[in-house]
DRENSEGU-614593 format. One line per 5 residues: number of its first residue (from 1); their letters; for each residue y, z, x negated of N, C-alpha, C, O. Coordinates in nm, 4 decimals, decimal comma. Layout:
! DRENSEGU-614593
NUM) A) Y Z X Y Z X Y Z X Y Z X ~ ...
***
This chain:
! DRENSEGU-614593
1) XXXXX) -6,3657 -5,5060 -2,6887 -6,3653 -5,6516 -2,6780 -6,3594 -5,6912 -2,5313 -6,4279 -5,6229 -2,4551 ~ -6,2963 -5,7797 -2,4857 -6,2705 -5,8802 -2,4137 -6,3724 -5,9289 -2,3583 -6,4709 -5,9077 -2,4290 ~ -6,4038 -5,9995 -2,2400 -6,4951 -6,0894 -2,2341 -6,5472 -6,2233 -2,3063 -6,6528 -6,2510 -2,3631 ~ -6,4396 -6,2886 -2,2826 -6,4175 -6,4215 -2,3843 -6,4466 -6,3809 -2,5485 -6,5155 -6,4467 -2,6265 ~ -6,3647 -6,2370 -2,5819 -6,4118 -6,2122 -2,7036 -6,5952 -6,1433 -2,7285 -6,6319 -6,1147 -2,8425
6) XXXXX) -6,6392 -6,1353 -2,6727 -6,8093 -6,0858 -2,6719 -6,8787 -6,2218 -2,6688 -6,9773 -6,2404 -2,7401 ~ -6,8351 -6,3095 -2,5959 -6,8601 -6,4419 -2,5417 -6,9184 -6,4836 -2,7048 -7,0306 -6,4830 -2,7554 ~ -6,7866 -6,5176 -2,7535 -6,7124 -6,6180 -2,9133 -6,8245 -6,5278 -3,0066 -6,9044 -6,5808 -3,0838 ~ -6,8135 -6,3800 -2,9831 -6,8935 -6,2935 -3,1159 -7,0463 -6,3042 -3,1033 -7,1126 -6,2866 -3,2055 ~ -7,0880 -6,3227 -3,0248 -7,2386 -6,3399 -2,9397 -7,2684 -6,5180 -3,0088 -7,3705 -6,5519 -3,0686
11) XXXXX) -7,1651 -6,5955 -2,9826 -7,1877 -6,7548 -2,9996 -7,2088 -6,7656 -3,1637 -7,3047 -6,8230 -3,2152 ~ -7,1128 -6,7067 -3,2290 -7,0958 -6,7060 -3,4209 -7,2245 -6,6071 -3,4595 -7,2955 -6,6315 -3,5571 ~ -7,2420 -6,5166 -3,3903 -7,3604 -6,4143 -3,4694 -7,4913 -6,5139 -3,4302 -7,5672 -6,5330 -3,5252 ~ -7,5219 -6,5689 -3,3244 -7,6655 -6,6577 -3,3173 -7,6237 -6,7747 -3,4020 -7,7000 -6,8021 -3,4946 ~ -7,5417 -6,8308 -3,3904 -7,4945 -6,9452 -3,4887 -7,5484 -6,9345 -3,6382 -7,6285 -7,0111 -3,6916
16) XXXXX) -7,4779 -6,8064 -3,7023 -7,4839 -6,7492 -3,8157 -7,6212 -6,7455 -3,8636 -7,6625 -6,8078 -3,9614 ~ -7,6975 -6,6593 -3,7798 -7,8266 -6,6416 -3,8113 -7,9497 -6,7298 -3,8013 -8,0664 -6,7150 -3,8376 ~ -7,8559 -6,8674 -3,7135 -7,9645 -6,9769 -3,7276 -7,9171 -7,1273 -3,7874 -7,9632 -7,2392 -3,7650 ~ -7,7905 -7,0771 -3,8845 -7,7825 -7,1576 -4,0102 -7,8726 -7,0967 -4,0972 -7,9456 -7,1627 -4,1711 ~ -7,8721 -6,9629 -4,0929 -7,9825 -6,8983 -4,2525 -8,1087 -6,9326 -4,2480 -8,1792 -6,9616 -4,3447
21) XXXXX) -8,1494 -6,9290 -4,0976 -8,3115 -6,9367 -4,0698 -8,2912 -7,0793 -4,1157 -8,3295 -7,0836 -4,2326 ~ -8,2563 -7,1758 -4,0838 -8,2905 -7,3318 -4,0804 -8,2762 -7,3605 -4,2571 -8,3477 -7,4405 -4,3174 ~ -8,2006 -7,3016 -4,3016 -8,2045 -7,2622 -4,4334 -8,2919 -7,3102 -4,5538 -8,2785 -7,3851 -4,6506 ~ -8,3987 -7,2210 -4,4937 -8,5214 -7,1494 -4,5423 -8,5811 -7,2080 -4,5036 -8,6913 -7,1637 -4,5356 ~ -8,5986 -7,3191 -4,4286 -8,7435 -7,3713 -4,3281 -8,8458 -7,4282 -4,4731 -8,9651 -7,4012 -4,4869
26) XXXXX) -8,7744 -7,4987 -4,5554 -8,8586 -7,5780 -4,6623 -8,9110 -7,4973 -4,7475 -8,9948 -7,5437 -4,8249 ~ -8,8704 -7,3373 -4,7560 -8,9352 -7,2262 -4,8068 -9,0390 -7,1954 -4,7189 -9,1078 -7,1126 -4,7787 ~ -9,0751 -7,2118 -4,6370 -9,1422 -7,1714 -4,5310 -9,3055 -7,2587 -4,5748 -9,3290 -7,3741 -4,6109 ~ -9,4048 -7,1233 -4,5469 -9,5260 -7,1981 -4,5276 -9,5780 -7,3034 -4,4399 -9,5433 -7,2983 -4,3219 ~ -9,6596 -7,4029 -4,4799 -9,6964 -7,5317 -4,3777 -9,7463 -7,4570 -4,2871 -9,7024 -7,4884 -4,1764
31) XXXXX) -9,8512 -7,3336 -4,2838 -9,9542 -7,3106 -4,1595 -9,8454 -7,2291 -4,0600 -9,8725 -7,2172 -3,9405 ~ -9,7234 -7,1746 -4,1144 -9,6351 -7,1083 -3,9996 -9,6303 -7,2201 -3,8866 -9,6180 -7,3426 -3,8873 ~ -9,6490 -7,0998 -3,7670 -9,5858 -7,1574 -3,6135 -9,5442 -7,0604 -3,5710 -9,5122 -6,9609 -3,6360 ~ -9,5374 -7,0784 -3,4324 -9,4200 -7,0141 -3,3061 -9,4574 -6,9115 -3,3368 -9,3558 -6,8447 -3,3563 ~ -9,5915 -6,8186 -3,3651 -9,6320 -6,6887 -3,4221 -9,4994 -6,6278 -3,4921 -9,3990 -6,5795 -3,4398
36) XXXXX) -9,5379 -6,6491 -3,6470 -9,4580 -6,6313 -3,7362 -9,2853 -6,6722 -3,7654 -9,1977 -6,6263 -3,8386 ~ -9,2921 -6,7650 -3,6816 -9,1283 -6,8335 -3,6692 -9,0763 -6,7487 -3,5519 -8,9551 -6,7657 -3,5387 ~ -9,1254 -6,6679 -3,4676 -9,0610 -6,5755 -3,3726 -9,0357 -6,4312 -3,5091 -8,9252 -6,3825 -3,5331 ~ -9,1200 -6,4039 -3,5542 -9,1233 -6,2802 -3,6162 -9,0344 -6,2976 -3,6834 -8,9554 -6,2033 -3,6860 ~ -9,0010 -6,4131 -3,7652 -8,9054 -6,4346 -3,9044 -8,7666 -6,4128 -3,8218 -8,6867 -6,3200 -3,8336
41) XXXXX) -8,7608 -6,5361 -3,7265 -8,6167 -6,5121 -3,6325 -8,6009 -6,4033 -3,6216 -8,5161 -6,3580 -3,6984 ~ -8,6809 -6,2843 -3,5083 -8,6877 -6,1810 -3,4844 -8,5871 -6,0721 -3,6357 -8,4718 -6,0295 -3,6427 ~ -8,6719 -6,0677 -3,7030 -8,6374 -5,9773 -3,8516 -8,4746 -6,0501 -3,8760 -8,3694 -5,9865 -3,8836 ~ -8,4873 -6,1666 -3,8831 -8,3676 -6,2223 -3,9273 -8,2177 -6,1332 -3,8257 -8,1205 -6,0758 -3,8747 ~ -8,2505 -6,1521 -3,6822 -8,1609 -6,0829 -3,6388 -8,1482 -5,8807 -3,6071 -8,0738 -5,8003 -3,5511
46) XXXXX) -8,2796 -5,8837 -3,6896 -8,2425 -5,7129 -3,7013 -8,2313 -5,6897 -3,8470 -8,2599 -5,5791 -3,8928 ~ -8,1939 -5,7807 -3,9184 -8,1478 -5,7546 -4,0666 -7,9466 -5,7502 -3,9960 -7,8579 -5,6680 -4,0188 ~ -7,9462 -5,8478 -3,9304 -7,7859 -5,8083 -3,9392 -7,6824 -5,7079 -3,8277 -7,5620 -5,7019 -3,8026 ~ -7,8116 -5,6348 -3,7796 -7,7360 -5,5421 -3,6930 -7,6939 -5,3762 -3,8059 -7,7526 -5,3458 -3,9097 ~ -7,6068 -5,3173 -3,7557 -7,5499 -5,1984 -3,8219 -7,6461 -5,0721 -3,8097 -7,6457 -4,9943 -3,9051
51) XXXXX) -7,7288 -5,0445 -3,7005 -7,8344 -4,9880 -3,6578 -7,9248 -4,9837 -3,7507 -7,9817 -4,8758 -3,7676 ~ -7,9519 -5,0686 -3,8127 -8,0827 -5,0725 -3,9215 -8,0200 -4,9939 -4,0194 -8,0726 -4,8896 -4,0582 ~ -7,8973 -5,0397 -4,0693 -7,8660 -4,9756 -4,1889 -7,7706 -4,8891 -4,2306 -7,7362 -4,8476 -4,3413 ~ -7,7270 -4,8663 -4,0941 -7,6495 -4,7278 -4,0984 -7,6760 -4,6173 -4,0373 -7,6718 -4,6078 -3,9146 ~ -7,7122 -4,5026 -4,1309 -7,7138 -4,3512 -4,0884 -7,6205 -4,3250 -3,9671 -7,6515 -4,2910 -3,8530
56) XXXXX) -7,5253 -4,3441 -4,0089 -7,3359 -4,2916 -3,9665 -7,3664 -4,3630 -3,7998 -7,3224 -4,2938 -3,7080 ~ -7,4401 -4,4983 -3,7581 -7,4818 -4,5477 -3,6921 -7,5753 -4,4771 -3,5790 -7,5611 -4,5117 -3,4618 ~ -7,6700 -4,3790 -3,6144 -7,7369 -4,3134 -3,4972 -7,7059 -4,3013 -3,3434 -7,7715 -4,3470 -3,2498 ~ -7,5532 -4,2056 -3,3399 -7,5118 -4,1737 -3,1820 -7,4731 -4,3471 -3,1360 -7,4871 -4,3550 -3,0139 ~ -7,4501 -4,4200 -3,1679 -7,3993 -4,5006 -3,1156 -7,4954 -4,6075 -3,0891 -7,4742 -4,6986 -3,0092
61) XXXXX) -7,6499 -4,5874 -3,1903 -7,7453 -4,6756 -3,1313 -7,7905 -4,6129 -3,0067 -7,7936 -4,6899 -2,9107 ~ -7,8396 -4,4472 -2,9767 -7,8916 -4,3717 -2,9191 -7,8116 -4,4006 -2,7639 -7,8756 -4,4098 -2,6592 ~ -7,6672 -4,4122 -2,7715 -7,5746 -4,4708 -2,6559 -7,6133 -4,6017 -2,6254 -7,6285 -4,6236 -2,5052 ~ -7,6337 -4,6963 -2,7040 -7,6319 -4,8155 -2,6753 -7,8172 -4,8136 -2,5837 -7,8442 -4,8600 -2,4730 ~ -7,8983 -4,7526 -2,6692 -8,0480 -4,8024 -2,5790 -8,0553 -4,6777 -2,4480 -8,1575 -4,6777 -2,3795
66) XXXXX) -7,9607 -4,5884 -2,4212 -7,9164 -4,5521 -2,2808 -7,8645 -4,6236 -2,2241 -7,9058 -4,6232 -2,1081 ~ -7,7682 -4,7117 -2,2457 -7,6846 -4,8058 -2,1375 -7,7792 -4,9519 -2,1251 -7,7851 -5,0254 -2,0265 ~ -7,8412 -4,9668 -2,2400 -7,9508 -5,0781 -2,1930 -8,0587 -5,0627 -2,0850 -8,1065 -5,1474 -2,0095 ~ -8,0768 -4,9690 -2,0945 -8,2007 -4,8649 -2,0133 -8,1048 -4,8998 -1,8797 -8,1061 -5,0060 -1,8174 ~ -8,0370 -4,8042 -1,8576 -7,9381 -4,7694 -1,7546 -7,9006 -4,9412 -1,7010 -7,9933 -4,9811 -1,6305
71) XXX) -7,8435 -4,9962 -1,7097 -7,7841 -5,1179 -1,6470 -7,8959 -5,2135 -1,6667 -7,8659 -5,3303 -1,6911 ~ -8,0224 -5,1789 -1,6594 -8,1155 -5,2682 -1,6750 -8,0960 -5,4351 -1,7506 -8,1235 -5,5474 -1,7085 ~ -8,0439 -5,3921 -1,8616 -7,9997 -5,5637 -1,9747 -8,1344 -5,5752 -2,0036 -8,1747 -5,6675 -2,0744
***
């Protein structure tokens, strides 16, 4: 990918995941706050990474939290 294209995929994947969360808010317990509404967000965006749920996925997470490490992101 491109710059502009990481840009656009980065903008639709937070987009995405905070049409679902907003969703759900009226499912949501009254006593939830910033506590629990970080955790839910949180889960929400490691439900849609490939890492969680792909085996086949390993070397390429194992690369990815070296180059995070490495280029200090």
């Amino acid at each position: 990918m491109n710059k502009p294209e990481k840009r656009r995929f980065i903008r639709d994947l937070i987009a995405n995941v905070q049409k679902d969360v907003l969703a759900k808010v009226d499912l949501m317990p009254a006593e939830w706050d910033g506590v629990e509404l970080r955790e839910y967000v949180a889960h929400k965006f490691q439900e849609s990474t490939l890492f969680a749920h792909r085996p086949d996925m390993r070397h390429r997470a194992s690369d990815y939290r070296n180059e995070v490490i490495t280029r200090n992101l």
